[in-house]
N, C-alpha and C positions, 0 to 999 in steps of 0.2 A: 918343359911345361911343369913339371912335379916341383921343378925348384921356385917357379911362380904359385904352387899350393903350398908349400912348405913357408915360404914369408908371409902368406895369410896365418897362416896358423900362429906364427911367431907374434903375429899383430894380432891376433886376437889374445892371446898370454900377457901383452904387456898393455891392451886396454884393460884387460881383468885386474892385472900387476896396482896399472894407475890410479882406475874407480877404489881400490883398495888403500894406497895410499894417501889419496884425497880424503878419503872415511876418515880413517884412521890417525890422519895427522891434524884435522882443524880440530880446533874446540873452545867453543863459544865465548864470545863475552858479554861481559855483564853490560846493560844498558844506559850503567852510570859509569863504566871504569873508561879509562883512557885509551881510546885505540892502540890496535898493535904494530909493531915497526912492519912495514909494508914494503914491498915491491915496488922498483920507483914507476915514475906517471903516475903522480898525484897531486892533492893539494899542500901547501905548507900548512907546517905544525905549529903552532903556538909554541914559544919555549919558554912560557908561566900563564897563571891565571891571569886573565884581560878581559877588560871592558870595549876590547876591537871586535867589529864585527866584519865578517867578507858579505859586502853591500852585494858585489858582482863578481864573476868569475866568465871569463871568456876564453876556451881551448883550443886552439886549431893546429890538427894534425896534417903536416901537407906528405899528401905519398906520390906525390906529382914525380918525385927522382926514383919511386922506388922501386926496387930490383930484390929480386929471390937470390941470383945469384951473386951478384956484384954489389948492391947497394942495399943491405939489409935492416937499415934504421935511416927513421923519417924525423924532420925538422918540426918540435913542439912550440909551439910560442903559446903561455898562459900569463892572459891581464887580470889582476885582480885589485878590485877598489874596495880599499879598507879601510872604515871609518871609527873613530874612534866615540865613542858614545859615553867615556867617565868624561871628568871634571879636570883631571892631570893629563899631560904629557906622558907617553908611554917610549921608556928604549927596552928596544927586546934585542934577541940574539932567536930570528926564525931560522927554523931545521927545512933539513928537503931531503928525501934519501936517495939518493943517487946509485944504491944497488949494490952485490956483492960479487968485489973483484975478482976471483975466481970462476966466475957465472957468468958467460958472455948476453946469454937469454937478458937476463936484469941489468944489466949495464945502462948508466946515462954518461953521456961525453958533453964536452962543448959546453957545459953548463955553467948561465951569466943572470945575474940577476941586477935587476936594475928599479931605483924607488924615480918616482918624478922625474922619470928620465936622467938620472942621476946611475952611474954605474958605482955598484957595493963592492967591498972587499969580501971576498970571500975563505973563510978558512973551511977545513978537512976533519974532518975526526970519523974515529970508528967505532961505532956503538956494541951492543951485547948481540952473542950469537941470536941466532933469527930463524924460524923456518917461515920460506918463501911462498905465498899462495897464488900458483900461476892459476891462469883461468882454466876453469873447471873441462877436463877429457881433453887437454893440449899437451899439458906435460906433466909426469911426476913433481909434484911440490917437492921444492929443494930446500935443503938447511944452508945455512952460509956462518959461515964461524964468525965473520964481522962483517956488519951492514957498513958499508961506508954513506956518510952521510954531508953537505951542504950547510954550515951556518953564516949567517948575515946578518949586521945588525941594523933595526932600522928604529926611526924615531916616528911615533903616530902622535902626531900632535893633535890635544882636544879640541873633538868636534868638528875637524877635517878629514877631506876624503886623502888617503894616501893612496895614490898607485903604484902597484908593483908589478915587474913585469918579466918574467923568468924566460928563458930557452935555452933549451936543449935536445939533445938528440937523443932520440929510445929506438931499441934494438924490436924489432919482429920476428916474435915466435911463429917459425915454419910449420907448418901445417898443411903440406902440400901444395897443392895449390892456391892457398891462401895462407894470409898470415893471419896474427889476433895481437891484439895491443889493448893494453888497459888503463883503464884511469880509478886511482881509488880514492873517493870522495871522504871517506872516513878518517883519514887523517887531518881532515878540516876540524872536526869536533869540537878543539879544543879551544876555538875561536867564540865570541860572545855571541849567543843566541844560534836562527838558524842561517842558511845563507838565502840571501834576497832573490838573488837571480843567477840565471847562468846560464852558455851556450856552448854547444860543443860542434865544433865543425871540422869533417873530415873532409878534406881538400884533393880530387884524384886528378889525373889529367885528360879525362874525358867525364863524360854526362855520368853524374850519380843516380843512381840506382837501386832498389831493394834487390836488386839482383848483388849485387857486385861491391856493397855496402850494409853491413847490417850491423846492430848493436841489441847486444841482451844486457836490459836494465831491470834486475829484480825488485820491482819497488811496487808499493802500495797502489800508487797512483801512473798507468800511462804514460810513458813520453812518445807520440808519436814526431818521425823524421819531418823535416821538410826537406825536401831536394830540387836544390836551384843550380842550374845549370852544373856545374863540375863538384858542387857542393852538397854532403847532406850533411841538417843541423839539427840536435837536438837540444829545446829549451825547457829552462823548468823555475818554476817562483817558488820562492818562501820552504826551500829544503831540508831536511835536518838530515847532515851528514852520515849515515850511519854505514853499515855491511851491507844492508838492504840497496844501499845504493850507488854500490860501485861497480864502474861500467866494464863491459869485457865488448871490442870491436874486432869484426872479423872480415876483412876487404882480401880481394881475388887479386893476385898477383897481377899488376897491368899488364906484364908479359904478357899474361893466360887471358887477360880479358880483353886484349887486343886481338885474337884469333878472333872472337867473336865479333867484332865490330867491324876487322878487314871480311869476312864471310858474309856477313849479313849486308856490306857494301856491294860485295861482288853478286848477291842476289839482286839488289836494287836494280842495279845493270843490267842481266841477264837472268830473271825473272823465271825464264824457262827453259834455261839451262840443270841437269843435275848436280853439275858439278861443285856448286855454289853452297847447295844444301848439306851436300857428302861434307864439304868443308866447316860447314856450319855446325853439324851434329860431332864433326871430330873435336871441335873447340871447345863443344859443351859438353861430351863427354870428358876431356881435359879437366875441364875447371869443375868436375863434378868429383873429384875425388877427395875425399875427409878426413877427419884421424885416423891414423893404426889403418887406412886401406879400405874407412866404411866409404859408401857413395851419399852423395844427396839427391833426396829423391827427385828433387825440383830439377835439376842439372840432367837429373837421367831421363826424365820425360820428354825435356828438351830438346834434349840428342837423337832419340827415339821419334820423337814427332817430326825432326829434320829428316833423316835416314827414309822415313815412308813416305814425306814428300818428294826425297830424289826417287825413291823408286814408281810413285805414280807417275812420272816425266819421261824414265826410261826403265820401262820393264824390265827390260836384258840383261839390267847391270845386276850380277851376284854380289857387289859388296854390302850395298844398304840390309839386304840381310841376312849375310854375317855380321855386320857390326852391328845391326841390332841384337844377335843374339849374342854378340859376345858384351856389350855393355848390361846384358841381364847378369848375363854367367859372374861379371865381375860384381853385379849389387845384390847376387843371391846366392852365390854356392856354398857359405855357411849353413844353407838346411841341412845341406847333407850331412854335416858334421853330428854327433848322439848315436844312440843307441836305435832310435825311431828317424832315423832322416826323411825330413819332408822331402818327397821327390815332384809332387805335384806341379812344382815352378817350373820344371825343366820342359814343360810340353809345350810351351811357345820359343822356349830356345832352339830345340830337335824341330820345332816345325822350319820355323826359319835355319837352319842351317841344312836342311832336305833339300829347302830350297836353293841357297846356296850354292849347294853341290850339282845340282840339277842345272841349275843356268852356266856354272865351272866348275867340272870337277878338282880342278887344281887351284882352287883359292884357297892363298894364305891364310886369310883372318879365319875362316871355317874349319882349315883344318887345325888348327891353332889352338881352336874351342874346343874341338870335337876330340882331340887328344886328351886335353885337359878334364872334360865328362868322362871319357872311358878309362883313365887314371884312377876312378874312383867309384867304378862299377860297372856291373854288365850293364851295357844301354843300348838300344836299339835304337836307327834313325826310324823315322816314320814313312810312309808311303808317299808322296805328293799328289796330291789331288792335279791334274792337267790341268783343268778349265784356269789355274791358278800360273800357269807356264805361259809367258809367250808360244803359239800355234809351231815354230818349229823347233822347238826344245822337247829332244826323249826324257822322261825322267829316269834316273838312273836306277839301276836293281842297288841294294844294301851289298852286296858284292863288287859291284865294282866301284864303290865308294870306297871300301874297303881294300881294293886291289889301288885305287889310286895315291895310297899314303905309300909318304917313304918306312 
């Protein structure tokens, strides 16, 4: 158990490490100057000044294949209608960065780009070293000595809509139980005016969800999701490209989020059964784990409000709390950490694992926890209150709690 506090501690050094080189490495730009080479998942770059504008821009992320272990990058398709608003015929040679080869994180593969349903020639080039801005507390931002980049040349002819239609496949930044994928609007910029419209739609293989789906979009104005059956979209009018509004998406491994939908089934069924719910809060304690080992708090109340529904159904059962006291242990035993350790937290954890002991004294998940508290100071279980026991359950003395550890 000491070696399960020893990798908290390592995870907290290298969230401190991260937040520091995020500080440390971005630095601003100017509101006129030309965005900076980017992280691919984005829009194309202009490659000169133009009178083209991006009318529309349509995204969809499908994670329907996706896999944590086996299948770590999801199929991008981005339509974009681009009108040409001069007087002349425009050929350009448009960019797309496709990421730095050395950096599995940043990698695009498969990458095809297509005008009018017409498929482009595509050439390679590798631009100026880069540091990379992953989305904020996932990874250290990384430098890459050459961005490799995507050129294509297309003709916009005056006063027509040209559509363009890119895919390719983006790698997902692991983050335990969930991954994060981004899209950076900023590389638009360089396009005439702002963009008209736009949709982003992440595609999962069950019912989307603010659980199971989410996107932090730092911008002036609101995008709330829509979520239509397997789908959530976000839309937005009339946008000006900028930092402000590049999107970072962070979806639950379906792996993980399929505990939760097989549990929640097997409740439907047997309603008054516990077993359904123990299963339930194991899923969402699962999918509740964050960066560097933090929890989410929403995932942990979940699990927690599972756990005391199975044990309202069957008193007897010692597990619901243990594993309620051990899913505390895991989202709060950083108090203990300083000079002043808040120890305050710990008094619903000792109660529930009193109890624990009292209904078995030889459960695992209890003693588990209870190792891992007295690892890091003198702690005392607490008494149990009876009226709180099932009527033929003794509570046990703190001695024979203690006689019962290996």
């Amino acid at each position: 158990m000491q070696n399960n506090f020893n990798k908290r501690l390592l995870n907290i050094f290298m969230a401190v490490l991260c937040v520091f080189s995020i500080l440390s490495g971005v630095k601003p730009v100017a509101a006129d100057a030309a965005p900076p080479e980017m992280a691919p998942g984005s829009d194309l770059e202009a490659g000169q000044s133009t009178k083209v504008r991006m009318a529309e821009e349509v995204v969809i992320f499908d994670l329907t294949k996706l896999n944590r272990l086996e299948n770590s990058s999801v199929p991008v398709t981005a339509t974009f209608t681009m009108f040409n608003d001069g007087k002349e015929d425009e050929d350009m040679m448009v960019r797309f960065p496709l990421g730095c080869p050395t950096i599995d994180d940043t990698k695009i593969t498969d990458f095809e780009a297509r005008a009018n349903n017409k498929t482009l020639p595509v050439e390679y080039s590798q631009g100026k070293p880069v540091l990379i801005l992953l989305p904020p507390l996932y990874r250290e931002n990384l430098f890459c000595e050459t961005m490799d980049w995507a050129e294509f040349p297309i003709k916009f002819p005056k006063q027509m809509n040209t559509i363009l239609k890119i895919t390719y496949k983006l790698n997902i930044i692991d983050i335990t139980a969930s991954g994060a994928f981004g899209y950076i609007l900023e590389t638009g910029s360089g396009w005439n005016g702002e963009i008209g419209k736009g949709t982003f739609i992440v595609r999962l293989p069950y019912k989307a969800t603010e659980e199971n789906i989410s996107c932090k979009w730092d911008s002036t104005t609101p995008f709330t999701p829509e979520y239509i059956g397997n789908e959530a979209r976000w839309k937005f009018k009339n946008l000006e490209p900028t930092s402000k509004n590049n999107l970072v998406f962070t979806a639950v491994f379906p792996e993980e989020w399929q505990k939760v939908i097989d549990a929640s089934n097997i409740i439907r069924k047997s309603p008054r059964k516990a077993d359904g719910y123990i299963q339930l809060g194991d899923a969402y304690r699962a999918v509740s784990f964050d960066f560097h080992g933090w929890m989410i708090d929403h995932f942990v109340d979940k699990s927690i409000e599972a756990y005391k529904k199975a044990s309202s159904i069957d008193p007897y059962l010692a597990d619901p709390h243990s594993k309620i006291a051990y899913i505390l242990w895991e989202q709060q035993w950083y108090r203990l950490l300083g000079e002043n350790p808040d120890t305050h937290f710990l008094e619903p954890i000792l109660k529930e694992l009193s109890i624990a002991f009292a209904l078995d004294p030889e459960n695992g998940n209890a003693k588990m926890v209870w190792d891992e508290i007295k690892g890091m100071g003198e702690f005392v279980l607490p008494t149990v209150d009876p009226s709180v026991l099932p009527k033929f359950t003794a509570t046990p003395t703190q001695d024979s709690v203690d006689s019962s550890e290996p």
